[in-house]
N, C-alpha and C positions, 0 to 999 in steps of 0.2 A: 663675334656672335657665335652663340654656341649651335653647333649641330643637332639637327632634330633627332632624335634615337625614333629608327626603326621599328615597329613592333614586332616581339617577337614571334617568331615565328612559330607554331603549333609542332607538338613533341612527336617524330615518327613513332609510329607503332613498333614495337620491339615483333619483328615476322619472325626471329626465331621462336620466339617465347610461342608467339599463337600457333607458330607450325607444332614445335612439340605439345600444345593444347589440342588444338586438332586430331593430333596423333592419337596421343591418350584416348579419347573420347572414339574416334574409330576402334583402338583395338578393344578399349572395354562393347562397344556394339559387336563387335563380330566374335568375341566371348559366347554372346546369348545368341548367337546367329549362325547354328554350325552349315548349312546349308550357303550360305554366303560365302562362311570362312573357306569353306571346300572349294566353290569358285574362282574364289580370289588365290587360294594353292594352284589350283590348273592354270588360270592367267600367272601368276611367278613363275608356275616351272615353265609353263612356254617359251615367255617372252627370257625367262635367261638362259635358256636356250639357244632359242634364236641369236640373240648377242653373244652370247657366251661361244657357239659356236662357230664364228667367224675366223677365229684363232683355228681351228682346225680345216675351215675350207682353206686357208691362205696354204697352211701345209699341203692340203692335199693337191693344189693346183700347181703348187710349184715342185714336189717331192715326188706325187704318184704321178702326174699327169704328164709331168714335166711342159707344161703350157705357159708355166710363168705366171706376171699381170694381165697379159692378154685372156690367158683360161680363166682366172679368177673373173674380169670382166665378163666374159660371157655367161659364169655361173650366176653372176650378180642381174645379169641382166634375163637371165630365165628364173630366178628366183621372183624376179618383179612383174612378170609376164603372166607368171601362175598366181601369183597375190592377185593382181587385176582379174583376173581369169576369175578366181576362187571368191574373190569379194562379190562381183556381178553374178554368179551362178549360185550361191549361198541365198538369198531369196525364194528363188525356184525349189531347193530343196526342201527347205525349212516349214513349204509348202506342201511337201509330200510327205515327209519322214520326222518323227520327235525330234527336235532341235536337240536334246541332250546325248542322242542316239549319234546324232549327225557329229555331235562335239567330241566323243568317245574314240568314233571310228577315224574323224584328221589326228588324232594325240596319236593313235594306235601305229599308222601311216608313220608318223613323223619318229616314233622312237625304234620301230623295225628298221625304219628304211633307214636312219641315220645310221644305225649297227651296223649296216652293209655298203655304208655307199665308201669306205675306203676301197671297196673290191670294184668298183666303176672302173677299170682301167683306161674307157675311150673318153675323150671330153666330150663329143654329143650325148655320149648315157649320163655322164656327170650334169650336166647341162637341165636334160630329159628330166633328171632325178629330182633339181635341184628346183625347177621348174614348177615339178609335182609337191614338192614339199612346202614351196613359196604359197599352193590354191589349199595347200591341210591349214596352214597358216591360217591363213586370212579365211576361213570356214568356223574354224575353233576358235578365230581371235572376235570376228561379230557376233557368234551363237554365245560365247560366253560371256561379252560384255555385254551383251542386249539382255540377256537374263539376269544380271546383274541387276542391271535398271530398273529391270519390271520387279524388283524384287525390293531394294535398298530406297528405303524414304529420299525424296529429295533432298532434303536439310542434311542427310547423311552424308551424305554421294560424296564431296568432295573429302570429307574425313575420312570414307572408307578406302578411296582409292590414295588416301596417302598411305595407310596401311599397307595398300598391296603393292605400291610403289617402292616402300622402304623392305619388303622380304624379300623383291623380286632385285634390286638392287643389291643386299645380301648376298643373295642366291645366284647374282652373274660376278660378280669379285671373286667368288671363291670358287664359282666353276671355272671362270679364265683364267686364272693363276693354276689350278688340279688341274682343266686340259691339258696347257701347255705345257706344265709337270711331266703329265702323264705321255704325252705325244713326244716328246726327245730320249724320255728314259726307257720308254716302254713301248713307246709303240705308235703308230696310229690306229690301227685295229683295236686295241685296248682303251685309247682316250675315245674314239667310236663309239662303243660299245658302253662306255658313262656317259656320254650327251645322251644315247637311247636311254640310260635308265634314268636322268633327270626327265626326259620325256616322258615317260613311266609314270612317275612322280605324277605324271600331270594327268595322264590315264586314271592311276588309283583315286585322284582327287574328283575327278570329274564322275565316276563310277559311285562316290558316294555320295555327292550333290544329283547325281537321278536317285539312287536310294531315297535319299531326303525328303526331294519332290513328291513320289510315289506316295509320302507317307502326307504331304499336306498337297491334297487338291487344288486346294484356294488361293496356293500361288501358281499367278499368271506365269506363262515363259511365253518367248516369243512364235512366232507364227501359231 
């Protein structure tokens, strides 16, 4: 007796094909969207940043500090303390002060201080710093996505954040490869002092997304 044939079963969707679709369609929107595009620059340069720089804490805790994985853990764990810290108290401000004001002054924070913090010589200052750079974080990382939101159609949202996902991806491969570069052959003070100006990066961006705003009232931003 012959076997029943199976029916077959329905064709996956080709996820590459639609993610590069998706893709497309986010960057031709944020083409017409310089106000957006500017956002989604401060969110890349942050966040590859933040990634990106991890390659130069691990030197600094083991090279300046001489701490080892123990320093690095406790930098790790004051970086997470200040997120928490900076996430919970970002409400409160955004209540008192322009959220793009507030967005401006953690990037400003985060590319000074990272220029300086090879000169941290104690691990409770590195710690202190690292602490403080974890609440710039997490200040600049809800004030700029939540403007995002209020800004970016629903139906877009997930196409535009694949755009800022793929420069900001970009934008940490080639900073973690140039730190490290830069941190063996050069220095740490020198590879320093390029994490602060990709921070920069993300200052300059965010300076012209308030420009932007200034100029169209009728988009909402947060608080």
């Amino acid at each position: 007796i012959a076997a029943k044939k199976s029916p077959a079963a329905p064709a996956a969707p080709n996820l590459v094909t639609r993610f590069l679709t998706d893709l497309k369609e986010g960057l031709h929107y944020l083409r017409g969207q310089p106000q957006v595009l500017a956002l989604g620059l401060t969110m890349a340069c942050m966040m590859a940043g933040v990634l990106s720089g991890n390659v130069l804490i691990v030197a600094l805790a083991r090279d300046v500090l001489q701490a080892g994985p123990r320093g690095f853990g406790y930098m790790e764990a004051g970086w997470a303390l200040g997120a928490v810290t900076g996430g919970v108290v970002t409400e409160l401000l955004v209540r008192r002060f322009p959220p793009l004001t507030l967005l401006i002054l953690g990037l400003t924070m985060l590319s000074v201080g990272h220029a300086f913090f090879p000169y941290a010589r104690f691990l409770a200052l590195a710690v202190a710093m690292n602490a403080l750079f974890g609440g710039c974080r997490a200040l600049s990382g809800v004030v700029a996505q939540s403007t995002i939101m209020s800004i970016v159609p629903r139906p877009l949202m997930g196409r535009t954040q694949s755009a800022f996902s793929l420069i900001m991806t970009l934008l940490q491969v080639a900073m973690s490869f140039s730190l490290g570069w830069l941190a063996q052959h050069f220095g740490l003070p020198l590879a320093f002092v390029v994490l602060g100006l990709l921070y920069g990066g993300a200052v300059a961006a965010a300076f012209r997304a308030r420009a932007l705003a200034r100029h169209a009232p009728a988009v909402a931003t947060p608080g």
